[in-house]
C-alpha positions as CSV (number, residue, x, y, z in Angstrom):
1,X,0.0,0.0,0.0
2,X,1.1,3.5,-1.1
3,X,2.2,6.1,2.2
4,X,0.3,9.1,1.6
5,X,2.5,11.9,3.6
6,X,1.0,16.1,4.0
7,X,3.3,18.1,4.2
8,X,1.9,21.3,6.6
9,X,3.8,24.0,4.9
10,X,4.5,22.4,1.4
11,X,5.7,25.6,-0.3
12,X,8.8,26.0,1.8
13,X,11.9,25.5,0.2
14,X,12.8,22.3,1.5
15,X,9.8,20.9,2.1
16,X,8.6,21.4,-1.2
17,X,11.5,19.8,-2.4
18,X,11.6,17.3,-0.8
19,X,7.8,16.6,-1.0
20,X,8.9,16.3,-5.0
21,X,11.7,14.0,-4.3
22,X,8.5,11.8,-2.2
23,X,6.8,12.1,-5.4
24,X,9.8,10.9,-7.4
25,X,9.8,7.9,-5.4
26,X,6.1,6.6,-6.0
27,X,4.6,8.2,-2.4
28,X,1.0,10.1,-2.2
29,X,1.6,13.5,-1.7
30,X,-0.7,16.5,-0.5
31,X,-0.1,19.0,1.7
32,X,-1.1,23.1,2.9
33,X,0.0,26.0,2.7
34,X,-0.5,29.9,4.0
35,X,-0.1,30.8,0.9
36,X,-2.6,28.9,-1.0
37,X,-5.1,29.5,-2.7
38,X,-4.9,33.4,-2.4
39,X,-1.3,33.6,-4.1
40,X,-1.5,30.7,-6.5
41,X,1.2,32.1,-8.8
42,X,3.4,31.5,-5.4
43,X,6.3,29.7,-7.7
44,X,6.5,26.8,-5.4
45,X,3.2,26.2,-5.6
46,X,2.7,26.3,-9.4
47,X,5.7,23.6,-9.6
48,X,3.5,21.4,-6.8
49,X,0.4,21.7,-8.8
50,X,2.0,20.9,-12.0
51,X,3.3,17.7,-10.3
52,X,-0.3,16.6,-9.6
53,X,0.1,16.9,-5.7
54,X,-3.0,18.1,-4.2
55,X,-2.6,21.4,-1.5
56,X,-5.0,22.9,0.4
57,X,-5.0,25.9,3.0
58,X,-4.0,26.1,6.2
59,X,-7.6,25.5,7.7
60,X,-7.3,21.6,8.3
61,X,-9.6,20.7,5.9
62,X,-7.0,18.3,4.4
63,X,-6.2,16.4,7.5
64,X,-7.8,12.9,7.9
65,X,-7.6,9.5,8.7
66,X,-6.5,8.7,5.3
67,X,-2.9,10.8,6.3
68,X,0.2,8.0,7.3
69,X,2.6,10.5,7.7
70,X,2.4,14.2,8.7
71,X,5.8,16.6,7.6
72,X,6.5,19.4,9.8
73,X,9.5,22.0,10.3
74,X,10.6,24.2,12.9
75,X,8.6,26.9,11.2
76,X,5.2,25.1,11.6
77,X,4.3,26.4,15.8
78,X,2.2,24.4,18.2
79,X,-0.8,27.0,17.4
80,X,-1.2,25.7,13.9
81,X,-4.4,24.6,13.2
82,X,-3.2,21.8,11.0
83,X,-0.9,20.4,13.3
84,X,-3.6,20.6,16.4
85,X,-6.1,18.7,14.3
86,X,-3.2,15.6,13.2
87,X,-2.4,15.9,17.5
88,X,-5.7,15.2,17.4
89,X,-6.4,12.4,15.0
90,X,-3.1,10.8,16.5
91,X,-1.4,11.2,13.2
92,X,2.6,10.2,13.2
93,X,3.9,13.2,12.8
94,X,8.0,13.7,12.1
95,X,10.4,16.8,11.5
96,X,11.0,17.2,7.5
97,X,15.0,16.8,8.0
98,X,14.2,13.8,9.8
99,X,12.5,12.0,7.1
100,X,15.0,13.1,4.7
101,X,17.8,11.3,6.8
102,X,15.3,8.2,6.9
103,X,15.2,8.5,3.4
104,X,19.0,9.5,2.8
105,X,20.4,6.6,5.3
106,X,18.3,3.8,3.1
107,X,20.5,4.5,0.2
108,X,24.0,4.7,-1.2
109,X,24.0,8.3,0.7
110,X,26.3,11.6,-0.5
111,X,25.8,14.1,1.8
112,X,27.0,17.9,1.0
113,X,26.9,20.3,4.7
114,X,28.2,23.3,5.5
115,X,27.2,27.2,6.4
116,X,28.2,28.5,2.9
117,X,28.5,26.6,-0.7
118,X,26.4,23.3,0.3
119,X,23.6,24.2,-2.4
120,X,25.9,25.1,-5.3
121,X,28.7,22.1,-4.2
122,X,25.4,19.7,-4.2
123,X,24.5,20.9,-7.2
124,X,27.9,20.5,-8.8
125,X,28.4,17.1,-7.6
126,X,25.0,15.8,-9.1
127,X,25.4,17.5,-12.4
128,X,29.3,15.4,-12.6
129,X,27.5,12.4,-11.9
130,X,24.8,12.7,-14.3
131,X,27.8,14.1,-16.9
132,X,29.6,11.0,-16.0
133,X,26.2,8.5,-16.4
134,X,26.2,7.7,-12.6
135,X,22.5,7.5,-11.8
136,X,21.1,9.0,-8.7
137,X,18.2,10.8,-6.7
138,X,19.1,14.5,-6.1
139,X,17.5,16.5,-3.2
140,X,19.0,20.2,-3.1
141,X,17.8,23.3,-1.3
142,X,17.3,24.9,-4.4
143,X,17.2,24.2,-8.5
144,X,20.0,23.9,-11.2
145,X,20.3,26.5,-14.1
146,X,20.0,23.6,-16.3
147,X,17.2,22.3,-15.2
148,X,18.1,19.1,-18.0
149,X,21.0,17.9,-15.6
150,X,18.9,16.6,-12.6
151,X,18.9,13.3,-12.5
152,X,15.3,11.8,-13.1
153,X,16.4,8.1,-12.0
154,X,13.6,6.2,-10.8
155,X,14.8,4.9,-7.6
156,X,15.8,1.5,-6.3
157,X,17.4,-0.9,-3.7
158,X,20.7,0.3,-5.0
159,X,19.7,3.9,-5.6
160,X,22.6,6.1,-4.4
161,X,21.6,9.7,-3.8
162,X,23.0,13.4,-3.1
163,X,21.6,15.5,-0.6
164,X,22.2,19.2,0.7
165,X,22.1,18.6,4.4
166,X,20.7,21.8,6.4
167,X,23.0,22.5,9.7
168,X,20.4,25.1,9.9
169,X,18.4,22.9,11.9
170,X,21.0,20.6,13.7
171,X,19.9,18.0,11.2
172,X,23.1,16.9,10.6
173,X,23.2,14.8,13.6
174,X,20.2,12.6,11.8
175,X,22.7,11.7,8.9
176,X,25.1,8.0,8.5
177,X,26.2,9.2,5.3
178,X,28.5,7.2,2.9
179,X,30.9,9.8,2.6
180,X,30.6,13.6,2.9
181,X,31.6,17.0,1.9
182,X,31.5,19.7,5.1
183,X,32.3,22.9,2.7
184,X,33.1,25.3,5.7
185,X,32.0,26.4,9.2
186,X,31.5,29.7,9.9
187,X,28.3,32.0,12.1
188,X,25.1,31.2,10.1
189,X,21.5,30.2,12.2
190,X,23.3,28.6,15.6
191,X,26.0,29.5,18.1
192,X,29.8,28.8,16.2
193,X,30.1,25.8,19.3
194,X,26.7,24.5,18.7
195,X,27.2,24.0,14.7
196,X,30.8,22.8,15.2
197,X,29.3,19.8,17.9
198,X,26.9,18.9,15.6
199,X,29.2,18.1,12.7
200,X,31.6,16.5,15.0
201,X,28.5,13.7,15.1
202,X,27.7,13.9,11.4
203,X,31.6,13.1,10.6
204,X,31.7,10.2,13.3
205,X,28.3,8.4,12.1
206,X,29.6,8.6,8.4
207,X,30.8,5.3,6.9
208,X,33.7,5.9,4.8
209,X,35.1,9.6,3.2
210,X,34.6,12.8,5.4
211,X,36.1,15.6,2.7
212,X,36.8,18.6,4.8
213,X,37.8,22.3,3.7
214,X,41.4,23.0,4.6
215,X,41.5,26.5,4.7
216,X,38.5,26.8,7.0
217,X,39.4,28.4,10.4
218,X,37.8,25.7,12.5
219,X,39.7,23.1,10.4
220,X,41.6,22.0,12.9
221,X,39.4,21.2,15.9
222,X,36.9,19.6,13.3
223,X,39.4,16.7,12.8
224,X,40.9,16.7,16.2
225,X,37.4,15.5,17.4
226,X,36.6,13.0,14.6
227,X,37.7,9.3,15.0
228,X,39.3,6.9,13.1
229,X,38.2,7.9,9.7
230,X,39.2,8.7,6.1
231,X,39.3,12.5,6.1
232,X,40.6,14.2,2.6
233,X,41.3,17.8,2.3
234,X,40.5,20.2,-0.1
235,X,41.8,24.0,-0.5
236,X,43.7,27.2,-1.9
237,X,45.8,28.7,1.0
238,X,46.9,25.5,3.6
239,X,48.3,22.2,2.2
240,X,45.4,19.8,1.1
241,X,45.2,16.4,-0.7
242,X,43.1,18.2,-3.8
243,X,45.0,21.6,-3.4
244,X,43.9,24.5,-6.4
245,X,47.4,25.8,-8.4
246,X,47.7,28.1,-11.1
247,X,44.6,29.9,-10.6
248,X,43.2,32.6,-13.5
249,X,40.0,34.2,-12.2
250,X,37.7,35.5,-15.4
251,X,34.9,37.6,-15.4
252,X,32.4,34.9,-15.9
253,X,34.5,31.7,-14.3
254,X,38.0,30.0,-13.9
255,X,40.5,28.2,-14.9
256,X,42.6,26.0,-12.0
257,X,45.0,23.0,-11.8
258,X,45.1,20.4,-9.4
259,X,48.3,18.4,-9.9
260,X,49.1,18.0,-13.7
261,X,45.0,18.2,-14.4
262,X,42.8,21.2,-15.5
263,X,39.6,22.1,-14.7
264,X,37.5,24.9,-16.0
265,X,34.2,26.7,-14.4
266,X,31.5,29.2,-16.3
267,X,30.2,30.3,-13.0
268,X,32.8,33.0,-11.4
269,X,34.1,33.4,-8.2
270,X,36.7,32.2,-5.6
271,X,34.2,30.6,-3.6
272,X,33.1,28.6,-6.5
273,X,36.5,27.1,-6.9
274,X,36.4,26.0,-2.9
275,X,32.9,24.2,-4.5
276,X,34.8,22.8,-6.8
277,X,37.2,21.4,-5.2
278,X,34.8,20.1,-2.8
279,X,33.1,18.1,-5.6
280,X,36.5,17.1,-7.1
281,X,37.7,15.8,-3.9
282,X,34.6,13.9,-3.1
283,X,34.3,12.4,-6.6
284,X,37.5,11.3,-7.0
285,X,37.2,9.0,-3.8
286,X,33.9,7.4,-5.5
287,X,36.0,6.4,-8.6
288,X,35.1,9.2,-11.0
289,X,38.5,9.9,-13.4
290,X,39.8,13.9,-13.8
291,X,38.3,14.1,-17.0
292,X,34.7,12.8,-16.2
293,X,34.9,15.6,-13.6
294,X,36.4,18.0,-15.4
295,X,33.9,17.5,-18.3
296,X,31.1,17.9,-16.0
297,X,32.4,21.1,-14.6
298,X,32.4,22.6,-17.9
299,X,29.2,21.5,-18.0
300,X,28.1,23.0,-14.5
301,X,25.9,26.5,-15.1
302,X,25.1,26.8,-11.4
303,X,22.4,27.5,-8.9
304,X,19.4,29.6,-9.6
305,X,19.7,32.1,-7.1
306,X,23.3,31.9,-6.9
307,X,24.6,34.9,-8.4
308,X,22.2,34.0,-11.4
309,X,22.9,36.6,-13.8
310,X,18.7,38.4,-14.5
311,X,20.2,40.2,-17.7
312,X,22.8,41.9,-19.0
313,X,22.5,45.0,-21.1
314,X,24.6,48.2,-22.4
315,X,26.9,47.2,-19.8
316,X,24.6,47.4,-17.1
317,X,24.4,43.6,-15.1
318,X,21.3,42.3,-12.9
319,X,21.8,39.7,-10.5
320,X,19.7,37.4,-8.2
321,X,21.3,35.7,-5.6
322,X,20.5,33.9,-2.7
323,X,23.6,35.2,0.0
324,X,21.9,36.1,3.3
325,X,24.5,35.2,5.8
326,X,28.3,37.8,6.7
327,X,30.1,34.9,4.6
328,X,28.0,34.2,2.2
329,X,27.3,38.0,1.3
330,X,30.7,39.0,1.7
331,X,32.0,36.1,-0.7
332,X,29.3,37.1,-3.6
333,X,29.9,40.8,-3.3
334,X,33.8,40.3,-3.5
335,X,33.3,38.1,-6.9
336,X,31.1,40.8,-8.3
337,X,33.5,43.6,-7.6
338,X,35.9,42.0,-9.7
339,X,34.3,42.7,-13.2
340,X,32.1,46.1,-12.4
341,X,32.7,49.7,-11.6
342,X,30.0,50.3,-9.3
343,X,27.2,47.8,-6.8
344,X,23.8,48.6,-5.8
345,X,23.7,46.1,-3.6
346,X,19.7,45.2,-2.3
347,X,19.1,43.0,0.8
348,X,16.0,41.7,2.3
349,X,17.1,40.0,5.9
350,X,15.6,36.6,5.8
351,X,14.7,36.7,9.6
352,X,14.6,38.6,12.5
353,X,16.4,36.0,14.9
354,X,19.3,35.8,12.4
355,X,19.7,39.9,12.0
356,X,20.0,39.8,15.7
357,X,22.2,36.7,16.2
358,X,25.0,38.4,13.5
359,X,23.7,41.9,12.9
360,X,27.3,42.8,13.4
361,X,29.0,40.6,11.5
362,X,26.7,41.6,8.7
363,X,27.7,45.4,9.0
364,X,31.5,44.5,8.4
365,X,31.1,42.4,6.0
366,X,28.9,44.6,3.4
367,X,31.5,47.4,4.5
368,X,34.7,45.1,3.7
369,X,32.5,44.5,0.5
370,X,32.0,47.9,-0.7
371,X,33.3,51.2,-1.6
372,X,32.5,54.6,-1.9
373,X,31.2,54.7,-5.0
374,X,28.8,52.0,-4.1
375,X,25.2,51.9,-2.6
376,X,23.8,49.3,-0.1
377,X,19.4,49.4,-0.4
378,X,18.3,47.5,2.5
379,X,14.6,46.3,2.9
380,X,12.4,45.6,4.7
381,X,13.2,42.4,7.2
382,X,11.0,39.5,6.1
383,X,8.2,38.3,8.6
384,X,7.3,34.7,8.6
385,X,4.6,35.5,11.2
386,X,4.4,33.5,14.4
387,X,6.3,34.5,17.9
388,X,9.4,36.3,16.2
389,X,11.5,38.7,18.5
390,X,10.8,41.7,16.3
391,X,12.9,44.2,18.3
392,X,14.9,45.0,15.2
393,X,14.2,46.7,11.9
394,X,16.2,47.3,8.3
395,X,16.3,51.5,9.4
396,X,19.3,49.6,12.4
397,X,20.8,48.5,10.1
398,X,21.1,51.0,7.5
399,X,22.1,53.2,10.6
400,X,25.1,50.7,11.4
401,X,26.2,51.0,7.6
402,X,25.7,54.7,7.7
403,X,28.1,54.9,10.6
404,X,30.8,53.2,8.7
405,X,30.9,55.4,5.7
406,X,28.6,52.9,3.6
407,X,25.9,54.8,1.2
408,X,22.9,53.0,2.8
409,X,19.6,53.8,2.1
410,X,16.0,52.1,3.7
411,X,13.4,51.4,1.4
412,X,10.3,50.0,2.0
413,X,8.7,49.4,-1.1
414,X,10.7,46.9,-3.4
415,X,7.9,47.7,-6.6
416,X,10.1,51.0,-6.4
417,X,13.1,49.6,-7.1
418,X,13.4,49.3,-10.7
419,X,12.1,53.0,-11.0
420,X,14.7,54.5,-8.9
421,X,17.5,52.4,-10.3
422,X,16.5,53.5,-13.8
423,X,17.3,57.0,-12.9
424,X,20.7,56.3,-11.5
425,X,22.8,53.2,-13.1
426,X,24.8,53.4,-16.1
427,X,27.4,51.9,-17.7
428,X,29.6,49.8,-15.9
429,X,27.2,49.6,-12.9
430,X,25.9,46.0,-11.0
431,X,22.7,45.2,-9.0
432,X,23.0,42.3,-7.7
433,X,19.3,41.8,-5.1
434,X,20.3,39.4,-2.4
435,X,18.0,37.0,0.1
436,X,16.4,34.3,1.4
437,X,13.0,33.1,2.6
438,X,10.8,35.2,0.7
439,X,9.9,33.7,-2.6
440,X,9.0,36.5,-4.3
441,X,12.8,38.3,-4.4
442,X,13.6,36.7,-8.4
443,X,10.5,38.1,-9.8
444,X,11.4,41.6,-7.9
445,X,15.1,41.3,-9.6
446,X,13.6,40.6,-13.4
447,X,10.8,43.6,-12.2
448,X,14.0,45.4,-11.8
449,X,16.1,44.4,-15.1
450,X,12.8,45.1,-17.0
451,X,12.4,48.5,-15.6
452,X,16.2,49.2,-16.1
453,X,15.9,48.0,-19.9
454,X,12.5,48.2,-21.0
C-alpha cells in the first residue's frame, strides 16, 4: 500500500522539495500551505500543482484518517491549526529533515553540509555524476540553471543519492552518510560551538570519506574530534590532498589545476572554486576519473539564485542571488566587484532571529565589501509571522552602515526599485538583489532588469 504523507507547509523551500523527491519515489503527496489559494502564482506552488500533488490551505480541511505521515518543520508552531487537528487524530507526525535522513540513510547516501557553498557544491556534484552517467536521486535546497541535468532516476534498492544537508536545523546529527563533503564552518543560524558539535556527530556516524575544507578556520578542531576515519582535504591557501594551483580568475568563471590536471568553471568566483574542489575531492574517492569531472564542470551552469545573472544589457548587469548570511554576502559581493565599476547592492534579511544573532557581522562584512562609490538598499526584514522577537528593523541596520561610511539607504517598497534604479545606473554599474526566505525576491530582480531596460 502507497504512504500518503501532507506536508503542513508544502511551499517551503525544502519541504517542497523534498515533497517532489516523495513524489519521485512513487509516495502520495498532499499537503497546505498559508499561501494557497490566495497567491497561486506563489512559484513553489505552481511547480506542486503541476506535479499533480493536491494542497489545500491552512484550515485543516485536508487532515484525515487517510494521512500515514504528517511533515512538519521548525517553522510550523504548536498553534497551527493543522498540526492541532493531526495531534488530534493521532497522526505520526515527524520533523521534515528527519524524514530526509530516513530516506538518505536507506540509500548509497552523499551528503553535501556546510554554512556557505552546500547548495551550489550539491549541485555541482549531481550534475558530474549525471555528466559521468552515474545515476542517482538528487535533493537540493534549491534548482539547477540547467534544469536538464537533474537526475530523473527512478529509484531502487541500489539507488545512491546526493543530498544538501541543512545544519540550519542541527539536522546533521540525523545523517550515516557514505561519505561527505563539510564545505566550511563559519556563524550562520546557531551559536559557532553548537554548529561545530553537531558536525563533530555527522563526521563520526559517516561510513567511509569525510572531505573537509582545509583552509576553514575551524579546520583544525573539526578533525581533532573525529575518530578513526578517512578524512581528505580540499583548499587554496593550507596544504590539502586536492590543493587548487595556477589559478586565473575571469569575469564569468575559472580556470585552475590540481596536480598536472585542468579544470575549467563558467560560474565566477573564488568561492566557486572551494565548491569545486569540494566536488572534485569527493568524486575522486567514488571512482570518478579527472576528466569525467572536469567535463562535467564545464558543463556546471550553477544554482538559480546563486549569483544568477537576471540580464545583462549596455553594460549594465542584474543579479539574483540567494547570499543572506556575513560569509556568504561577503563572498558574492567580493566576486562581483571583480568585473564592475560600481554595486547597488539590495538586501532583504531573511529573519529577524538571524539579524539579531549576526547583525554585526553583517555590518563588516557589506562594509569590507563595498566602496565609496557604491550603494547598499536594504529592505524591509522578512516576517514569517508566528512569535518572532521583532525588536529590530532594516532602518538599524542602514544606521550601522551609515556609521561606517557605507551609502545606505531604507526602502520599503521593493515595486520602487526598478524606477529608482533607472534613474541612477549606467554603464559599468551592477545590481545584484540578495536574500532568502521570501519567494518573491527573483520576480522583484527581473521587475528590476525590466524596468532598467525596457
Amino acid at each position: 500500500m502507497t504512504k500518503k504523507y501532507f506536508f503542513i507547509g508544502i511551499a517551503g523551500t525544502g519541504m517542497s522539495r523534498l515533497a517532489l523527491l516523495l513524489k519521485q519515489c512513487g509516495y502520495e503527496i498532499a499537503g497546505s500551505d498559508r499561501y494557497y489559494p490566495e497567491f497561486i502564482n506563489h512559484p513553489q506552488i505552481q511547480r506542486l500543482l503541476g506535479q499533480n500533488i493536491v494542497l489545500y490551505p491552512q484550515d485543516s480541511s485536508g487532515i484525515d484518517g487517510s494521512i500515514d505521515v504528517v511533515v512538519i518543520t521548525p517553522a510550523i508552531e504548536e498553534s497551527n491549526i493543522d498540526l492541532i487537528k493531526a495531534k488530534q487524530l493521532g497522526l505520526n507526525i515527524i520533523a521534515r529533515s528527519k524524514l530526509l535522513a530516513d530516506i538518505f540513510n536507506d540509500m548509497r547516501g552523499l551528503g553535501i553540509s556546510g554554512t556557505s557553498g552546500k547548495t551550489t557544491t550539491t549541485g555541482m556534484v549531481s550534475a558530474i555524476l549525471r555528466h559521468a552517467g552515474k545515476k542517482h536521486l538528487f535533493y537540493c535546497g534549491d534548482d539547477l540553471v540547467d534544469e536538464s541535468a537533474v537526475s530523473t532516476v527512478e529509484p531502487g534498492p541500489d539507488t545512491a543519492i546526493v543530498a544538501e544537508i541543512d545544519e540550519s536545523d542541527g539536522s546533521p546529527v540525523y545523517y550515516k552518510c557514505d561519505s561527505l563533503v563539510i564545505t566550511n564552518v563559519s556563524l550562520d543560524h546557531k551559536q559557532l560551538n553548537e554548529i561545530i558539535d553537531n558536525f563533530v556527530i555527522f563526521c563520526n556516524q559517516c561510513r567511509n570519506t569525510i572531505v573537509l575544507n582545509a583552509d576553514c578556520p575551524y579546520y583544525d578542531e573539526l578533525r581533532n574530534r573525529i575518530g578513526d576515519k578517512k578524512i581528505v582535504t580540499f583548499g587554496i591557501k593550507n596544504n590539502a590532498d586536492f590543493m587548487a594551483s595556477d589559478i586565473q580568475m575571469l569575469p564569468d568563471g575559472s580556470v585552475f589545476k590540481i596536480g598536472t590536471a585542468t579544470f575549467e568553471l563558467v560560474i565566477p568566483g573564488l568561492h566557486n572554486i572551494y565548491n569545486a574542489l569540494a566536488s572534485i575531492a569527493l568524486l575522486r574517492q567514488e571512482g570518478l576519473t579527472e576528466s569525467e569531472i572536469a567535463g562535467g564542470l564545464r558543463s556546471f551552469t550553477g544554482m538559480k539564485r546563486r549569483l544568477e545573472l537576471v540580464a545583462s544589457k549596455n553594460g549594465i548587469r542584474v543579479y539574483d542571488d540567494y547570499s543572506h548570511n556575513p560569509d556568504k554576502i561577503y563572498a558574492a559581493l567580493a566576486t562581483l566587484k571583480r568585473s564592475c565599476d560600481r554595486i547597488f547592492f539590495i538586501f532583504r534579511p531573511h529573519g529577524y532571529g538571524p539579524m539579531i544573532l549576526f547583525k554585526d557581522q553583517l555590518i563588516d562584512s557589506i562594509k569590507n565589501a563595498l566602496n565609496c562609490k557604491d550603494v547598499a538598499i536594504i529592505l524591509d526584514i522578512y516576517d514569517a509571522g508566528g512569535t518572532a522577537n521583532r525588536s529590530i528593523h532594516s532602518k538599524d541596520i542602514v544606521d550601522s552602515l551609515k556609521s561606517k561610511g557605507v551609502d545606505a539607504r531604507y526602502i520599503s517598497e521593493p515595486e520602487s526599485l526598478g524606477d529608482f534604479l533607472k534613474t541612477v545606473v549606467s554603464s559599468g554599474d551592477t545590481v545584484v538583489l540578495m536574500g532568502a526566505r521570501d519567494p518573491y525576491l527573483s520576480k522583484t530582480a527581473r521587475s528590476i532588469a525590466d524596468k532598467i531596460f525596457g
